[in-house]
C-alpha positions in Angstrom: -17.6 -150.6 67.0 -19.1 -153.5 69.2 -19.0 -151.3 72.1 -20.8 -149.1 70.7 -23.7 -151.7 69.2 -23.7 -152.9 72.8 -23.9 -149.6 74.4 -27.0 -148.8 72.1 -28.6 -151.7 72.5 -28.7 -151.7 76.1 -30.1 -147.8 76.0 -32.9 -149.2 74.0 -33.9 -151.1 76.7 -34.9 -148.7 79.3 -37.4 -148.7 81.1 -36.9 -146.0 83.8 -34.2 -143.8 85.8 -33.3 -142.3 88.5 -31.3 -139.5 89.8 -29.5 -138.8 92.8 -26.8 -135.9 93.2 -24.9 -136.5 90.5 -25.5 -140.1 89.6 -28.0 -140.7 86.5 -28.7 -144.8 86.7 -31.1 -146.2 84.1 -32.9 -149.7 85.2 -34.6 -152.3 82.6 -38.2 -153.3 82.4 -36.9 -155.8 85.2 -35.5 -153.7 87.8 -32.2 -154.7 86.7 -29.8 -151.3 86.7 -28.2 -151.7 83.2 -26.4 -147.7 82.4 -24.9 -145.3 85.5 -23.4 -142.4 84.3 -21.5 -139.5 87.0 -21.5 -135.8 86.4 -18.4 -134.8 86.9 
């Protein structure tokens, strides 16, 4: 369950994203990448 929490909490603080092949990273209000996810 804490994983979660954490996991959701850190989604809540995007700010932007970017794409490239199959990579999705997500990046803070500070630049700071904080999710990647792979397509697989």
């Amino acid at each position: 369950m804490e994983q979660e929490a954490f996991y959701l909490q850190t989604f809540l603080e995007a700010a932007s994203y970017r794409i490239s092949g199959n990579l999705l990273e997500i990046y803070n209000a500070s630049g700071d990448r904080i999710l990647v996810f792979v397509a697989q």
